[in-house]
N, C-alpha and C positions, 0 to 999 in steps of 0.2 A: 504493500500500500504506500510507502513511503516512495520509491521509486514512481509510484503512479499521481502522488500531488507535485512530486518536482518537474514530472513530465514538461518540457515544453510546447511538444504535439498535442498532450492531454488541454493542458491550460489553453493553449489555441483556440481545439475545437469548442470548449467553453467560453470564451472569448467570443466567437461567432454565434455560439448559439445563443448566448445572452443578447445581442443584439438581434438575430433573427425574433427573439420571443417577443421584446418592445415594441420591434415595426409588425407583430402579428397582433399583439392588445391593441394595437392603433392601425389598424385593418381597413378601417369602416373609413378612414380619412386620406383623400386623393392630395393629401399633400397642400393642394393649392389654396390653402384657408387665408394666408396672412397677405391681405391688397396693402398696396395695388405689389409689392415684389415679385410674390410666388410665383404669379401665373405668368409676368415677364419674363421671369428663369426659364422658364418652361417652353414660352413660345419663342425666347429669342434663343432656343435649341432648334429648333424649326428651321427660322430663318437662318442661323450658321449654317446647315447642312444644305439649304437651299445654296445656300454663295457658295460653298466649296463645291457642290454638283456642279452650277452653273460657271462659274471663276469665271465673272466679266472683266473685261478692262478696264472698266471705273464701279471699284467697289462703293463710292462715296453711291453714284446716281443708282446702284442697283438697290442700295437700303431708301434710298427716298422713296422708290418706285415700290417696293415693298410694303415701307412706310404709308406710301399714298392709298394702298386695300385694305392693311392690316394695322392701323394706327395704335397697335400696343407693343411694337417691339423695343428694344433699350437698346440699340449696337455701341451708342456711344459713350456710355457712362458704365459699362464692364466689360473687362475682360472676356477673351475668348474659348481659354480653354476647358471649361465644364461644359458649357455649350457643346463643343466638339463630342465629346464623349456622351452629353447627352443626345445628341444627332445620333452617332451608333448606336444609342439604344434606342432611338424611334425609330431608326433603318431596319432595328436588328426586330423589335418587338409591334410598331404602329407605334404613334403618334400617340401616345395613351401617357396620364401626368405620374402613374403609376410604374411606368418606363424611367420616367426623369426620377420618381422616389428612390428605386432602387440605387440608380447609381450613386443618389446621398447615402444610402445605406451600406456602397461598400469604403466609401471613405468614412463613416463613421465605424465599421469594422477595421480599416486600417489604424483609425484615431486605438483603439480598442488591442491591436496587437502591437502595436507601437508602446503603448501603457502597461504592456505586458514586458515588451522587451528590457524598457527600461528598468522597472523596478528588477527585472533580475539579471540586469547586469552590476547596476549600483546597488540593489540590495540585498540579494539573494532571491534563489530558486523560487523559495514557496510564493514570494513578493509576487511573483508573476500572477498571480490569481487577481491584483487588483485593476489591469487590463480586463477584465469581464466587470465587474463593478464601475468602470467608467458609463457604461450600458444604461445604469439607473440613476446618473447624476441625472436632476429636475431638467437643466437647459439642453442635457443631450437627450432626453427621451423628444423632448419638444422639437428641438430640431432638426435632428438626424430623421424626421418624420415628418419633415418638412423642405418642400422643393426651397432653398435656398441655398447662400455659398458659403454661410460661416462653417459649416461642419466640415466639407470642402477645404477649405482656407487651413480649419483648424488641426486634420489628418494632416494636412500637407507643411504647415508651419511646425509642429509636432515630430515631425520626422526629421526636418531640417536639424533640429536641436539635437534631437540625438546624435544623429552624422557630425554633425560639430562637434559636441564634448567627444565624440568618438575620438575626432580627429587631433584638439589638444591633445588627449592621452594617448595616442599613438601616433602621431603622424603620417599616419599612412596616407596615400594619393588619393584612393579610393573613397577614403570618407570625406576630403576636399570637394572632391570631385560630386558626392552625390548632396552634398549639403549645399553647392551650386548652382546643381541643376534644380532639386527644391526648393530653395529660395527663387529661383528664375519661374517654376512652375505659379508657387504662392503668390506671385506679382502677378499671374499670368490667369490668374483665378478670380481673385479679388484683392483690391487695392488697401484696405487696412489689411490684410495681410503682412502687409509693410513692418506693423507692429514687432513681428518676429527678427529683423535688423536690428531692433534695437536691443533684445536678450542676447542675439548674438554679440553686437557689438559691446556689452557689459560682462558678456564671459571671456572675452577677448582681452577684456583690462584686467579682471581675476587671474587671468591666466597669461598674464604677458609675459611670461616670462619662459613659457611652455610653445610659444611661437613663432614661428622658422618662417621665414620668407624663404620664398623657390620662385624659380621662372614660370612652371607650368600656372599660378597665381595670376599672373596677367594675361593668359588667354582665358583661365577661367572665370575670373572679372569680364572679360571683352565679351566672353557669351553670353552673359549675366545680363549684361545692357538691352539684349536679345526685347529681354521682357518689362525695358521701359519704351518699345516703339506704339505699345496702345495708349500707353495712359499720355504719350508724348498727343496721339491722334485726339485724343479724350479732352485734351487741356487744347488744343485749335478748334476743335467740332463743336466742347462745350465751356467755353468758358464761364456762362452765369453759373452752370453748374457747378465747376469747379474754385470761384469766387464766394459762394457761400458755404464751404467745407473750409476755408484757410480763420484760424485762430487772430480773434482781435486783441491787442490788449486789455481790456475792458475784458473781455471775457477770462483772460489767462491770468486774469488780477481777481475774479471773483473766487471765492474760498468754495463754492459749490462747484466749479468745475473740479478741482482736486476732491474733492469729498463724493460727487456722485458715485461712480462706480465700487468703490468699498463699501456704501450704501445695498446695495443691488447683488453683494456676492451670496445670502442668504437664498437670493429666488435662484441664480445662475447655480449656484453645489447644492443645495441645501444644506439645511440648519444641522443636522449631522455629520456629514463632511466637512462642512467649516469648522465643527468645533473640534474633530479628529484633527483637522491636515492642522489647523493653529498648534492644538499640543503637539502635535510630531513635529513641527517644524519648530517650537520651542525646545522639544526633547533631544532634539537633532542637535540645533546648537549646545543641547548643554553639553552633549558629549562627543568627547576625541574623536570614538571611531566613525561616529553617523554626520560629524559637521561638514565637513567639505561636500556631503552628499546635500545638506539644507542649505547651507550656502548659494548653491545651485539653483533649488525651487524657490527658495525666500526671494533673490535675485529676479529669478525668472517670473514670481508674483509680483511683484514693486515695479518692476521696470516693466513690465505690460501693460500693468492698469497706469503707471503716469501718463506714457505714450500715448495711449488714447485718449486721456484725458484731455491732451493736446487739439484733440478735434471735435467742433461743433457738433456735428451730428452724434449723436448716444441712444444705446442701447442696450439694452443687457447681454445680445448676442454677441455683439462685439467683442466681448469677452471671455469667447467660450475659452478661447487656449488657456483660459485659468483652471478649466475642469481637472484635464489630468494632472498639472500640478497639484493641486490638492489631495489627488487620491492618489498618489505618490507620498504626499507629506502624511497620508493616514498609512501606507502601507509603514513610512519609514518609522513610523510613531510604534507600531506595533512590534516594529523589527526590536526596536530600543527596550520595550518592557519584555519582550521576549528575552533579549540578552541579557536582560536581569536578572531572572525569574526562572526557574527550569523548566523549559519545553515540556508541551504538552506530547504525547504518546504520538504517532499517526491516526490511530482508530478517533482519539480525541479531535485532532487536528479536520478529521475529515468531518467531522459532527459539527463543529465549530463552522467551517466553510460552505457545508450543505446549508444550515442555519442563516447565514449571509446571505448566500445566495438567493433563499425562498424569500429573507426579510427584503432582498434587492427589488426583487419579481413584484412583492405585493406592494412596494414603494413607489414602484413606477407605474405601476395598473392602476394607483391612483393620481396619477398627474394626467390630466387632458387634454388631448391635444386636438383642436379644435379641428370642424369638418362643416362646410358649405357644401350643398350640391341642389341642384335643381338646373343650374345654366347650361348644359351637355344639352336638358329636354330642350330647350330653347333654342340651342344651335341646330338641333332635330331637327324640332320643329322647319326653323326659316330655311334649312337644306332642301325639305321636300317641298316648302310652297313656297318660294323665293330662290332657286338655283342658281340665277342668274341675276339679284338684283342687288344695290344697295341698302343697308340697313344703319339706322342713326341709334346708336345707343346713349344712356346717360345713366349715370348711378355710381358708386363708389365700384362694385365689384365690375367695373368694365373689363379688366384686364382677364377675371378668369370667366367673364362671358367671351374676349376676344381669342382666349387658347383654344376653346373649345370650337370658337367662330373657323377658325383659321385648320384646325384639327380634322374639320369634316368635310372641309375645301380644297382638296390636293390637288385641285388645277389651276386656281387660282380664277373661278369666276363668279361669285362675291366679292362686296365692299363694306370694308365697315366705313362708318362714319361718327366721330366722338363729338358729343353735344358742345364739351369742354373745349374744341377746338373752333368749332363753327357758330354755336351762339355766344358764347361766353369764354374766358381765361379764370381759372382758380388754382391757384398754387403758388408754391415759391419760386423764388427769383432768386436775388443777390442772395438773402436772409432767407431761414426758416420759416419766416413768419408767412403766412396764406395770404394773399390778395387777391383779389377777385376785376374783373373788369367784363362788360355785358359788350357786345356787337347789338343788341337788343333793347326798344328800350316799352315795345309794347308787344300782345301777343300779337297782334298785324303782323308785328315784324317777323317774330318768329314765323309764320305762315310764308311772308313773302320769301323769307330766305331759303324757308325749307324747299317750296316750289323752287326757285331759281337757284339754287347754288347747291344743294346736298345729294341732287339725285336720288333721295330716298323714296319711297313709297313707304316703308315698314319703317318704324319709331316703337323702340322699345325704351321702356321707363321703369327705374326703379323704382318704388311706393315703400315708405320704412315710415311708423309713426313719432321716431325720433330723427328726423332728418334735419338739419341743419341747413336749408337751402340757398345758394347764391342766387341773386336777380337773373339770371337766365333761365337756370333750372325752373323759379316760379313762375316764369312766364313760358315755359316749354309746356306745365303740364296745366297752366291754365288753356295754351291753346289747344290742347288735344281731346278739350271738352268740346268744341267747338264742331261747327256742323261740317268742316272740312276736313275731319277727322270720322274716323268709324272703330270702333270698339271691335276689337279681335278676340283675346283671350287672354288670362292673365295666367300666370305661372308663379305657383308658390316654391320659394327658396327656404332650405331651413340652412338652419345652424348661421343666421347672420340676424340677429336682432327684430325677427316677426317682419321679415322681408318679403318683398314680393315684387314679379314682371310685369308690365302691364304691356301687351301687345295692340298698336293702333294701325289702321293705313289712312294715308291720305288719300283723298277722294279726289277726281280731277288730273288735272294737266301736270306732270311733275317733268321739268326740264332733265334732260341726258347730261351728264356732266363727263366729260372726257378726259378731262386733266383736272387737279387740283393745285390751290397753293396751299404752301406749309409753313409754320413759323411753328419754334419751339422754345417760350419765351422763359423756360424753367433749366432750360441748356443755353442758348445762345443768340443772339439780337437778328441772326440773320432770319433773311425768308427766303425760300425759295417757289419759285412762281411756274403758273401751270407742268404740273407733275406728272406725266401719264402713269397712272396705276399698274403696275406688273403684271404681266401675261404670262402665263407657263410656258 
């Protein structure tokens, strides 16, 4: 039995199945719950696989044109490569957001064996078991179960670390080498990612003295650069974008920026994990033999969370690369009172572990992880009675009505049409802060515009009795009372606040619209005029 808790293959296969059991208690959820991100992830896997099929000569006019049918994809504000990998799984499986889950699921398996490797490299053998308990921290059940990048980000920034202390302590090429090309991935995925240069660069000063300069360094720098040509494209494509992500003084002088995220590590590990990894990382330093291992994650805690501190935009996800530091400070916490105290038998040790694990299972069976659905019927629906026409959508969940819009359209002959583009603007600019601006200023107008500029016949509306509406939206759904409107059907949505679709046509003459203009005033000042919509 002993032989079989040290196991590395053993621990593994546990490792994996711990994570397969969380993505199966959260079954019932297509991922795409959290708007408007989710469902962007999702369909701007789509359009990647569409551009590397197609590889025009001007990628800029092929996303506009794209842009121009399916007005929910993100090209220029991330990174491309989870996209890529989720295109192979829509290749490999259909277009389905349960395709894009999985491949979160096997970077949060790698996050998961990666948590494994470490603790029993720096800890010891049995350590490896707490690589499967990463499975049940609170922010990775949520978002490893969720179409986004930080779990993505966070396997991938995660590995880099390891390769690196790898590399201080032996020097070898190979761990240079592979903590290069992960770091070049982690930029290459999503952009706080970044966060991860800075642990590096802090164990770099820990260890300065442990580090060699070599010539193969500057080509492997020179590759590295590989993975600043997006965010280089990102910063010309979107610059309002990236003008209200840059730190003011004012803000980097407020005591709430430093204090938020220490705030927030309770919902991101939970309240048991934080108070584990806090004693082990206190336990750590108290003693000779486990300190240079706390050193390490204390380091690697503090200089995460300030970094990001650094940047306006906040979130708890932001943070996930705090998880397996933690459950590394609980394994080493345990390492420490073990070495005090005489080990328990095997038969013990496995009782103890099995105990964990079920306490793990029933921990995270209760975290939930939210599930919208009803918009697939919707896209059903307008597939068989509108095949060929444009549709004007408006509502918060646009983004995962336009995956599924885009999902059921493999030739590309629908259009969407966003309310928030054509009667009105609502969102951020420079600042976080929302503003709103109407093209609209009575329902007339909306009527005249819809006729002459949308090409719609179909107008679908979301109906929430907590909505919070901008002057466009309230004069959308006043005119669709109106007698140049006809009442279709309405489609109930659960799992978003007692939601619901309301399906209209317009009645009468509705102009062809052949090309469209663009402006995207939450990225950048430019417009771009008459677009013709992409053709398969």
């Amino acid at each position: 039995m002993n032989a079989w808790l040290r196991s590395p293959a053993c621990q593994g296969a546990v490792v994996v199945l711990a994570f397969l059991v969380v993505a199966a208690l959260n079954r019932q959820s297509d991922g795409l719950w959290f708007q408007g991100d989710a469902p962007r992830h999702a369909v701007n896997g789509l359009f990647w696989w569409d551009l590397l099929k197609a590889l025009p000569r001007d990628p800029v006019d092929f996303a506009l044109r794209y842009y121009a049918r399916y007005p929910v994809i993100a090209p220029a504000t991330y990174p491309p490569f989870f996209y890529v990998l989720e295109g192979l799984a829509f290749a490999a499986f259909g277009p389905s957001p349960f395709a894009a889950r999985f491949v979160v699921l096997l970077f949060a398996g790698m996050a998961g064996l990666y948590t494994m490797a470490w603790a029993r490299r720096w800890i010891g053998p049995l350590a490896g078991w707490a690589g499967a308990f990463l499975a049940f921290v609170p922010g990775i059940v949520i978002w490893s179960n969720t179409v986004m990048l930080n779990v993505p980000a966070t396997a991938l920034g995660l590995a880099s670390l390891y390769h690196f202390r790898r590399w201080l302590e032996t020097a070898r090429m190979k761990q240079l080498v592979l903590t290069a090309l992960l770091v070049m991935v982690v930029l290459l995925t999503y952009y706080p990612g970044a966060s991860v240069l800075a642990i590096l660069a802090a164990w770099a000063v820990l260890r300065v003295r442990d580090l060699r300069f070599v010539r193969p360094l500057v080509w492997i720098a020179a590759g590295a650069l590989i993975a600043v040509v997006p965010l280089l494209a990102a910063l010309r494509l979107a610059p309002v974008h990236t003008s209200r992500h840059l730190p003011t003084i004012v803000f980097l002088t407020r005591p709430p920026t430093w204090t938020y995220y220490w705030g927030l590590l309770p919902e991101v590990v939970g309240r048991p994990a934080l108070a584990l990894g806090l004693a082990g990382c206190a336990a750590g330093l108290a003693s000779a033999r486990w300190r240079a291992e706390a050193v390490f994650v204390v380091s690697w805690i503090i200089v995460l969370m300030a970094s990001l501190s650094l940047l306006p935009a906040r979130d708890p996800r932001y943070i996930l690369l705090i998880a397996p530091a933690f459950v590394v400070a609980v394994a080493m916490g345990i390492a420490c009172v073990v070495s005090a105290w005489s080990p328990l038998g095997p038969a013990w040790q496995a009782v103890v572990l099995a105990s964990g694990l079920a306490a793990g299972v029933y921990s995270a069976a209760r975290i939930d992880v939210p599930h919208v659905s009803g918009f697939r019927d919707i896209a059903s629906y307008l597939q068989e009675r509108a095949p060929t026409e444009a549709v004007l959508y408006d509502g918060e969940y646009d983004g995962l009505f336009g995956f599924y819009f885009r999902s059921l359209d493999p030739n590309f002959k629908q259009r969407m049409v966003l309310a928030d583009k054509l009667l009105y603007q609502y969102g951020p600019t420079t600042t976080f802060e929302w503003r709103q601006q109407s093209n609209v200023t009575s329902s007339d107008d909306v009527v005249n515009l819809l006729r002459s500029q949308s090409g719609c016949r179909w107008v679908a509306i979301e109906i929430s009795r907590n909505e919070g509406l901008a002057l466009g939206q309230r004069l959308l759904r006043e005119a669709v009372k109106r007698s140049e409107f006809e009442w279709v059907r309405s489609f109930p949505i659960t799992g978003a606040d007692e939601r619901g679709v309301d399906m209209c046509g317009m009645v009468g003459v509705v102009n062809t619209v052949a090309a469209v203009d663009l402006t995207f005033p939450s990225l950048s000042e430019r417009r771009f005029l008459q677009i013709v919509p992409i053709t398969h």
